[in-house]
C-alpha positions, 0 to 999 in steps of 0.5 A: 732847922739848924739844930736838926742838921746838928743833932743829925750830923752828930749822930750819923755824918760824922761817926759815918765819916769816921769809920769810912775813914778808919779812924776814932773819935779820940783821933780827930775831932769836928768840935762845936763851933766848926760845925755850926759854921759849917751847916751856916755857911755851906748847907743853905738847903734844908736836906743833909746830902749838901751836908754830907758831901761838905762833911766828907770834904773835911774827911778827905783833907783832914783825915786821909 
């Protein structure tokens, strides 16, 4: 289950978050081991709106 937030949180959540926010990939970055801790330590439910509210928290502390 894991690996299906990753890949889904890669893939939609983050560029979603990015152009929400106007910004470029080459502008700021969520690398690999923040994410995995992210989904570990905050999503314990198996759905993505956990995920994507957490996601959209790094966003408005990080990237606005």
């Amino acid at each position: 289950m894991i690996k299906l937030l990753y890949y889904f949180c890669q893939t939609y959540l983050i560029p979603q978050a990015r152009k929400s926010a106007g910004i470029t990939e080459e502008q700021v970055a969520i690398h690999d081991p923040s994410l995995s801790l992210l989904i570990k330590s905050y999503c314990r439910e198996s759905g993505v709106r956990n995920l994507q509210k957490h996601i959209e928290k790094v966003r408005d502390k990080l990237w606005c």
